[in-house]
N, C-alpha and C positions, 0 to 999 in steps of 0.2 A: 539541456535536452537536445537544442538542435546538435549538438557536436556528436549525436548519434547516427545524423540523417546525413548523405549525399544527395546532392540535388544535381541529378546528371544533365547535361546540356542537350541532350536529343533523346528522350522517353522512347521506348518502345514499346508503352503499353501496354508489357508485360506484368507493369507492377499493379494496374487496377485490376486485370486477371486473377491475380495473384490470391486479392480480397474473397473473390468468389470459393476459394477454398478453406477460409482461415475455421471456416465450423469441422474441419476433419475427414467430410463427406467425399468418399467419390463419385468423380465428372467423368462424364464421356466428353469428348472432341463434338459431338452431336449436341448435347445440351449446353457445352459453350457456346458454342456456334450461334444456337435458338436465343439464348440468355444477353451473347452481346450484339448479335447485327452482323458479327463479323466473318470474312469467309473461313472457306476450311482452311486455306492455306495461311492466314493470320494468326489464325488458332493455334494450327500446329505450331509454327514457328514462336510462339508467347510460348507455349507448353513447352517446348525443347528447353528455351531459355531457361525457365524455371526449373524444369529438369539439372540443366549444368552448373547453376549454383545451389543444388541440392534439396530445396523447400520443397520441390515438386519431383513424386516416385511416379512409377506405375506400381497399382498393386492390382493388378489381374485384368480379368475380362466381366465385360455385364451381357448378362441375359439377352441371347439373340431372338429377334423376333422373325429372321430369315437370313441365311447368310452368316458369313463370317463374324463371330462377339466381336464386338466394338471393346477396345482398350479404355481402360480406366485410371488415373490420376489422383491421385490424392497429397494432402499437405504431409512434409516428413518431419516434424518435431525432432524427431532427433538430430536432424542437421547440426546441428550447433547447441551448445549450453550457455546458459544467463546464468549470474553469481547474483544472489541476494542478499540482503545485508542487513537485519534489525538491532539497530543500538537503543537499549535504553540506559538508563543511568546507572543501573551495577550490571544487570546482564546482555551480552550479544549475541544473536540469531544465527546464523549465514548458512546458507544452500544455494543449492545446484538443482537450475531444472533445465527442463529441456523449451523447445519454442514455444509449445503448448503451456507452460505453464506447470506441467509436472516434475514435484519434486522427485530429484533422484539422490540428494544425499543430504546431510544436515546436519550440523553441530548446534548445541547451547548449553555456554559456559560462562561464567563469573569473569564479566568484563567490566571494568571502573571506567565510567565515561569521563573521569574527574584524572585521569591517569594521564590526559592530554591527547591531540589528537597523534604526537608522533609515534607512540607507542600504542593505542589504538589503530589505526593505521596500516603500522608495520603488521599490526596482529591478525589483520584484514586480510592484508596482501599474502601473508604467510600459511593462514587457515586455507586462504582460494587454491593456491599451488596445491594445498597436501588433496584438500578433495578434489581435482583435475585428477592426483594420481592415484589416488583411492577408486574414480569408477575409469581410468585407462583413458581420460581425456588429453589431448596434449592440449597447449597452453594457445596454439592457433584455432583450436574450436572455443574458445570464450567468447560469444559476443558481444559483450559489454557486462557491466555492474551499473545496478540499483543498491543503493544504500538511505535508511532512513536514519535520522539522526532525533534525540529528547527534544527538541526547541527549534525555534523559528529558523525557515533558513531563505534566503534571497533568491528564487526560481529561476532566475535568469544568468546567475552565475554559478549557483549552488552552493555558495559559501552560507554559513550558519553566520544570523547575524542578530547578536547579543544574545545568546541563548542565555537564560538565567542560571540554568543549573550545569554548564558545558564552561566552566573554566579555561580559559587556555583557545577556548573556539574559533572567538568572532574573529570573522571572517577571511577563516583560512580556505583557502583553496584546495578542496577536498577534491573535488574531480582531479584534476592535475596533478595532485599527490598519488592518488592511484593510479593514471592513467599512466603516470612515467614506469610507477613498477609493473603493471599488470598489462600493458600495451594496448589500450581498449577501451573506450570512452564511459565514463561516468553519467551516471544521472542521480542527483540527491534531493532528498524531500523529509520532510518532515515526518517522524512519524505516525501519526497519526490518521498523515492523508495516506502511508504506503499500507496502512493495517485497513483501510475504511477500502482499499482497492482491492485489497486482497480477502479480503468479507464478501465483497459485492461478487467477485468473478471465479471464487470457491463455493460461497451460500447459495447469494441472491443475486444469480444471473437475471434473471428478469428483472430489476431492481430500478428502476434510472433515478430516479431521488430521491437517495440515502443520507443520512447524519451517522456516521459514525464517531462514538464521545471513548476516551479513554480516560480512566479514573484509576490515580497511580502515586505515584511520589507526587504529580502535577495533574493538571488536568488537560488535555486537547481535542478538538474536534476536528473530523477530516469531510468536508461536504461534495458531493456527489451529485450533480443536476446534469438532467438528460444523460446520463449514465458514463460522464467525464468527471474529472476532479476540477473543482472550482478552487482557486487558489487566490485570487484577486490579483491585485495590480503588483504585487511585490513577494507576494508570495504568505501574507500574513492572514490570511483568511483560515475562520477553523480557530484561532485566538482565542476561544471563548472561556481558560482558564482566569484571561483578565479580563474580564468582562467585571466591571463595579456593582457588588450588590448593595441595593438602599437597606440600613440599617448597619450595616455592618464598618462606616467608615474608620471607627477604631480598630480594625485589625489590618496591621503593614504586610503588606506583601512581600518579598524579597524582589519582585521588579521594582520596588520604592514606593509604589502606589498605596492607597487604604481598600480593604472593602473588596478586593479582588476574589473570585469566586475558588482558585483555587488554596488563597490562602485560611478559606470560610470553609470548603469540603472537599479536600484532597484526603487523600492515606494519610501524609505525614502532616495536617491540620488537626485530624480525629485522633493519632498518634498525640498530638501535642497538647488537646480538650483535658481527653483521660487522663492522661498524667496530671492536670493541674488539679484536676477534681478529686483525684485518688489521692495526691500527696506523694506519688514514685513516680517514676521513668517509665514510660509505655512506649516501644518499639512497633515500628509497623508492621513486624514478624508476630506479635502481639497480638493486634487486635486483629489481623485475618486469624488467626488460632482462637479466638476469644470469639469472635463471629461467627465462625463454624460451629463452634459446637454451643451455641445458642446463647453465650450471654448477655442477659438482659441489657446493664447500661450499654455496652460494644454496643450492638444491634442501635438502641434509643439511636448513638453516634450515628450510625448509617446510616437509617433511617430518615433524621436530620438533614446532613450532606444529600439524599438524594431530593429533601422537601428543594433545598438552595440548587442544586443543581437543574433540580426541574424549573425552579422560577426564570434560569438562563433562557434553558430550552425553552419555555415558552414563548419567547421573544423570538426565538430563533424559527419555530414553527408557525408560527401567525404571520414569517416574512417568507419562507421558503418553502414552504407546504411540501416536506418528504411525503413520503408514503411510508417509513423506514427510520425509526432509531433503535441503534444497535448501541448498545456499552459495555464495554470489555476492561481492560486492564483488572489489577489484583482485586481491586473492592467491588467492582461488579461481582467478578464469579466466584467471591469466596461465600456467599449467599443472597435472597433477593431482599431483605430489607433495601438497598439501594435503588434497585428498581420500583419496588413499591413506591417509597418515596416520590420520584421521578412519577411515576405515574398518576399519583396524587395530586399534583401539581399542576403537572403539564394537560392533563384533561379536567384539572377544573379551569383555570386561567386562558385558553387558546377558545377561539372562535370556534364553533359547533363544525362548519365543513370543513376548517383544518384537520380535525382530529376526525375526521368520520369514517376515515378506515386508515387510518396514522396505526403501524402497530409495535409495540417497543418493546426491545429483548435483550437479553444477554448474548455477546457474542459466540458466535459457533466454530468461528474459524480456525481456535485454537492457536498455538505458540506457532503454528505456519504461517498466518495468515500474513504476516509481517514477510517475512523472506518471500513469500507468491506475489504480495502485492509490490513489492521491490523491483522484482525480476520483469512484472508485468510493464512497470514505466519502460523497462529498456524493449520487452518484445514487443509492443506497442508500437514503437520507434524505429525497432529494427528490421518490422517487417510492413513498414508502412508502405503504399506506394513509390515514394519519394526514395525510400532510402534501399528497398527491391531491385527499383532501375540502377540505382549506382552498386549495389552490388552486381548485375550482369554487365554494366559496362566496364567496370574493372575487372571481370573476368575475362570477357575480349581484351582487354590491352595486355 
């Protein structure tokens, strides 16, 4: 993430200005002035600046109360476009938004995570160019790439490290790979945490701590306090597919482990019950079809999976008191047995002021929320103070 940020050797200030805009609102020269302490002739010259690297328009005049309207300022999202990027394990997400956060183009097509990462990748890099020339971007308005990837990935270098289900992964150098094709810094993350960001800052703006759980081939969690992603020391927080449940230590995990939660109530766990119990093959195309349209054992399965699921969460709530669990992936919203479940649980088991206005849902965000929450780590980054000033001081040079 820092290789997003320039850290300019003489600030001008302009970039904590900058902040005062990022809600869309326009400013008067007068209410900066009021807001920071600072003179008019400070003000102007921050505002020029941001003007010439383009975040900062005029868009008219405001209401005079005598005398000549005062000019007005506001943030330009369009400046520049973010590339997003959601991998999961058969399919791939990627759009185009703008600084805001708005998407303005979008593919999702049948991508094999298992296909490796050079041909994933190349498919990456390939898809960004067509949509650049699809909305008439050229390739110098990119301002970075967000990409989430199915499994754990190392925060401080970005490389995925021993994803279980990403053959071929550990710890390639995935910023780097892009950045030489697409000219433009990377930022990668897990995804779970870019779906839990992209929830929070499309849904539940008001939100500061959220659990966002996705339930899928695997299982992960993306956690949210004081309204940042918490990742922990290496980037593996949010793990809570391997989380060990008690009773269950006869079932192997494919991380090697027994008893692991996603290999107790994942899709392709419930995919693998029902087949033993039926005596055929059950597909996880299967039982979302078989849960939609109400069958009994399915549903019992989900039901199940959200009892075990919830018993996680409740550990997880009695340590980090959200306000907010969201669950999304395929088994959330193919019906609410799962959440029932989950719910079940989680408000019997958690201490009475954890849960007293805890409220737990299906995700809203839709197949976006992944590409927005992507694009977000880079616009975050890219329009932070730090990384504002170095872009006006490379514009003077």
């Amino acid at each position: 993430m820092d290789a997003l940020r320039k850290f300019p050797a003489r600030p001008t200030g302009a970039g904590e200005t900058f902040q005062l805009f990022r809600d869309g609102a326009p400013r008067t020269r007068a209410w900066l002035m009021t807001q920071s302490g600072h003179s008019r002739s400070t003000v102007a010259a921050r505002i020029d600046a941001l003007c010439r690297i383009g975040v900062l328009a005029p868009t008219g005049e405001a209401s005079s109360t005598g005398g000549r309207p005062p000019a007005t300022f506001a943030f330009a999202p369009s400046a520049r476009v973010v590339l997003g990027v959601d991998l999961g394990a058969t399919r791939a997400r990627i759009g185009l938004t703008d600084l805001a956060g708005t998407l303005l183009v979008e593919r999702d097509e049948l991508v094999a995570i298992t296909d490796g990462p050079e041909r994933v990748l190349a498919w990456v890099a390939d898809t960004a160019e067509a949509l650049l020339a699809e909305i008439g971007r050229p390739a110098s308005d990119l301002a970075g790439v967000g990409i989430g990837v199915p499994g754990p990935v190392d925060h401080l270098t970005g490389r995925p490290a021993n994803p279980p289900i990403m053959p071929g992964w550990n710890d390639v150098d995935v910023p780097s790979h892009l950045a030489e094709r697409l000219g433009v810094a990377v930022a990668v993350d897990n995804d779970a945490n870019i779906i839990a960001l992209g929830e929070q800052r499309m849904i539940y703006p008001g939100e500061r701590e959220l659990l966002y759980v996705k339930v899928a081939t695997g299982i992960g969690a993306g956690v949210l306090m004081d309204g940042a992603l918490r990742r922990g020391a290496q980037g593996a927080a949010g793990d809570i597919g391997h989380l060990s449940l008690p009773g269950k230590q006869d079932v192997l995990c494919r991380c090697g482990n027994h008893g692991c939660l996603e290999a107790v109530a994942s899709l392709a766990s419930i995919a693998r019950n029902l087949g033993q119990e039926e005596g055929a093959p059950v597909s996880t195309d299967d039982v979302i079809a078989r849960v939609r349209v109400g069958d009994v054992r399915a549903n019992a399965h989900v039901r199940q999976a959200g009892r075990d699921i919830g018993l996680a969460l409740a550990s997880a709530v009695n340590l980090l008191n959200p306000s907010r669990i969201v669950v999304g992936g395929l088994l959330a919203l193919a019906g609410d047995q799962l959440i029932a479940g989950i719910r079940e649980v989680v408000y019997q088991r958690c201490m009475p002021l954890a849960t007293a206005r805890l409220q737990i849902g299906t995700a809203r965000g839709g197949s976006n929320a992944g590409i927005v929450g992507a694009a977000t780590l880079v616009i975050d980054s890219f329009l932070s103070p730090e990384a504002v000033e170095g872009l006006i001081l490379s514009k003077e040079e």
